[in-house]
Kinemage of the C-alpha trace (Angstrom):
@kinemage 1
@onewidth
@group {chain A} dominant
@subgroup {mainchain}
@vectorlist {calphas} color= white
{ca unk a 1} P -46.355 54.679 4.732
{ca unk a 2} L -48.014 52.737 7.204
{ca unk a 3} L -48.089 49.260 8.420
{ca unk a 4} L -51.662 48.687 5.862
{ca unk a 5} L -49.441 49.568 2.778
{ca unk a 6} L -47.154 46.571 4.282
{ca unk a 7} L -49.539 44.121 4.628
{ca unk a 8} L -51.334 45.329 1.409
{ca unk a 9} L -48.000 45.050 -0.149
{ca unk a 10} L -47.460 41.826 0.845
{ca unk a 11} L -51.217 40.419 0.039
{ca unk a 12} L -50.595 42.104 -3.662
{ca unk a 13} L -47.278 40.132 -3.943
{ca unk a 14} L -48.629 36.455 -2.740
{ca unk a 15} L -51.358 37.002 -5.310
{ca unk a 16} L -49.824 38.084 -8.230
{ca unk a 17} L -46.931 35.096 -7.247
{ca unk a 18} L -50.067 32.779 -7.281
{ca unk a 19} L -51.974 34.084 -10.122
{ca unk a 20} L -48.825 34.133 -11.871
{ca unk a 21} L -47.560 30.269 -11.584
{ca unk a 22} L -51.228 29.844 -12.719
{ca unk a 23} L -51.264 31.635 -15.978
{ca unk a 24} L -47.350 31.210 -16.925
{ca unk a 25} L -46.627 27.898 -15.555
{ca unk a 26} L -49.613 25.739 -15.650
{ca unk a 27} L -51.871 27.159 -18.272
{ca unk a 28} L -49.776 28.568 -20.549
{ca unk a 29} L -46.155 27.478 -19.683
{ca unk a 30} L -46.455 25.430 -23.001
{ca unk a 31} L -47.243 28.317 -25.202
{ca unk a 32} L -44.808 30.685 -23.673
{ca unk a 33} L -41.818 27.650 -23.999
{ca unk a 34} L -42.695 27.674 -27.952
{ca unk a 35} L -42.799 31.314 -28.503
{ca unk a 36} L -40.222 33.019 -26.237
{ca unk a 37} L -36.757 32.325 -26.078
{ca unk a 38} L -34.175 32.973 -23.230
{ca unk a 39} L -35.910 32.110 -20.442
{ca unk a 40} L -34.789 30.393 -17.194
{ca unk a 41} L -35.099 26.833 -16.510
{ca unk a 42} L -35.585 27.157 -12.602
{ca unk a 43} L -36.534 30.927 -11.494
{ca unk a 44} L -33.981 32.647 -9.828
{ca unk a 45} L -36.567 33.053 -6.619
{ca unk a 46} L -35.330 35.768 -4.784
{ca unk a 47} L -35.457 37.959 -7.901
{ca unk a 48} L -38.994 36.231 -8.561
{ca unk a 49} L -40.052 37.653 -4.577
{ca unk a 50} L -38.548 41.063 -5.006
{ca unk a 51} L -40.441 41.589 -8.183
{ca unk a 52} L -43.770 39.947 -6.754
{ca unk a 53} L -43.162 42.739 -3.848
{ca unk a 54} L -42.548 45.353 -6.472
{ca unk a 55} L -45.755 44.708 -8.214
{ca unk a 56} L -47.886 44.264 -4.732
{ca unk a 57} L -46.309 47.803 -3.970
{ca unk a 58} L -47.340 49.518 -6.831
{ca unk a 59} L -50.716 48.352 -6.444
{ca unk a 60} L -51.020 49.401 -2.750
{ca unk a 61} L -49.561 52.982 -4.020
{ca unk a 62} L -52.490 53.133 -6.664
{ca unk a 63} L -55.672 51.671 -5.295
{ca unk a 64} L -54.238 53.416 -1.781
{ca unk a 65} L -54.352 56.765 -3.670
{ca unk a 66} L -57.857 56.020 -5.320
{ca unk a 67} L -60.906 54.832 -3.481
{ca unk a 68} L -61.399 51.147 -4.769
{ca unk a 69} L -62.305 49.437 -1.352
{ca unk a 70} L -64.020 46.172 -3.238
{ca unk a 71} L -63.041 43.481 -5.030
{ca unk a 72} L -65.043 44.810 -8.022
{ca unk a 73} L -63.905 48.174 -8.042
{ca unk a 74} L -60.050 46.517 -7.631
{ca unk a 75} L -60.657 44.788 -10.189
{ca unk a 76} L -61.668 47.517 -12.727
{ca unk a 77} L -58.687 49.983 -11.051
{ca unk a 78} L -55.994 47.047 -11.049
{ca unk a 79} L -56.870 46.372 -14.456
{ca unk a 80} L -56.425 49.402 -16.480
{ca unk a 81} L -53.309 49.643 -14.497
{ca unk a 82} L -52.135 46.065 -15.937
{ca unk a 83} L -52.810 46.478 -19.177
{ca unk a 84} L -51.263 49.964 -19.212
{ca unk a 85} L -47.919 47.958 -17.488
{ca unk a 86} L -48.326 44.963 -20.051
{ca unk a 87} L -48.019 47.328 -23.252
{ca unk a 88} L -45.165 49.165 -21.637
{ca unk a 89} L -43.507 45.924 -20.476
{ca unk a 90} L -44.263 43.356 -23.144
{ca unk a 91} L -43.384 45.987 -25.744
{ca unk a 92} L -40.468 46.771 -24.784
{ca unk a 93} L -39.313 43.635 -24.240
{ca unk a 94} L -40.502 43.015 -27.978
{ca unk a 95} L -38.410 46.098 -29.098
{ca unk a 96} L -35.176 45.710 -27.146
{ca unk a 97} L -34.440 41.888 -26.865
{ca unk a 98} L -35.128 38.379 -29.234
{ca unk a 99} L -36.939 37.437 -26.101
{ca unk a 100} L -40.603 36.792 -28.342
{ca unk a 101} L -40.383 35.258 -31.529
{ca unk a 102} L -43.142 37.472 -33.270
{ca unk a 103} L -45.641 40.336 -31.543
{ca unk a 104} L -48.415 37.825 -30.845
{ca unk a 105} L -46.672 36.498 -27.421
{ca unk a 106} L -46.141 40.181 -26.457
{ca unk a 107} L -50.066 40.643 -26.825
{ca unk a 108} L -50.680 37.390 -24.770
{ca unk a 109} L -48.346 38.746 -22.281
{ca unk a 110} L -50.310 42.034 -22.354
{ca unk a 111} L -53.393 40.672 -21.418
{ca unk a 112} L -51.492 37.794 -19.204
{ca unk a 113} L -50.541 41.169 -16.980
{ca unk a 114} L -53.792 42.453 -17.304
{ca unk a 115} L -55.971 39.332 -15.647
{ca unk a 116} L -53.283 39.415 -13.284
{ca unk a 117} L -53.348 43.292 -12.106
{ca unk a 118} L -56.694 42.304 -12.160
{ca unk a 119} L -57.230 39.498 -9.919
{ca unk a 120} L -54.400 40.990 -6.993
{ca unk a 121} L -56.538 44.488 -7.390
{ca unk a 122} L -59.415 43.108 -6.321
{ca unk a 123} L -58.072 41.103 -3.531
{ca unk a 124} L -56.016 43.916 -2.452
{ca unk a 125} L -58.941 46.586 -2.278
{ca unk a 126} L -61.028 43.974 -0.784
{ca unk a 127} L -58.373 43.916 2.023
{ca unk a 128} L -58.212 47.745 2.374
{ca unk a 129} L -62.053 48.015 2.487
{ca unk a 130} L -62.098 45.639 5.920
{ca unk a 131} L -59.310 47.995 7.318
């Protein structure tokens, strides 16, 4: 590991952190309120920034290990990834907790993860192709 996979760490997490207040909190905070159940009132934000940096690390593993060195080609990578993390996640969320109350907010959440695999995939390889 060098100091790229740091920064490109780092870059992932701020990203997905962004994109993700965007999607769960302001456009679909409402949604996910009706049709989940357990959830925090206030984030517990240290656990929020390790698992920001946990998802901006697995992305600089991936697209490090591939050759995606533009936003479009991050985006495409990033996003296969995503979805293949949503189904594994959301699903066995569905299977294991009362956390959704039916299998439609496990699909949202799917292809919540997906747009935002996406959107830190491209800015991610975007970074690595100017290194």
């Amino acid at each position: 590991m060098d100091s790229n996979f740091f920064k490109h760490t780092l870059i992932g997490a701020v990203v997905f952190f962004v994109v993700g207040y965007l999607i769960y909190d302001l456009a679909l905070g409402g949604y996910f309120a009706e049709n989940m159940t357990g959830g925090q009132e206030t984030p517990v934000w240290w656990a929020l920034a390790v698992s920001q940096i946990g998802l901006g690390a697995i992305l600089a593993t991936v697209l490090g290990a591939g050759s995606a060195r533009d936003f479009a080609s991050g985006v495409k990578a990033a996003g296969m990834v995503g979805i293949m993390f949503g189904l594994a996640f959301a699903f066995d969320l569905l299977a294991t907790t009362t956390m959704f109350n039916s299998t439609t907010p496990a699909v949202v959440m799917v292809l919540t993860e997906a747009a935002r695999f996406a959107v830190a995939g491209g800015v991610v390889a975007m970074m690595m192709g100017k290194d």
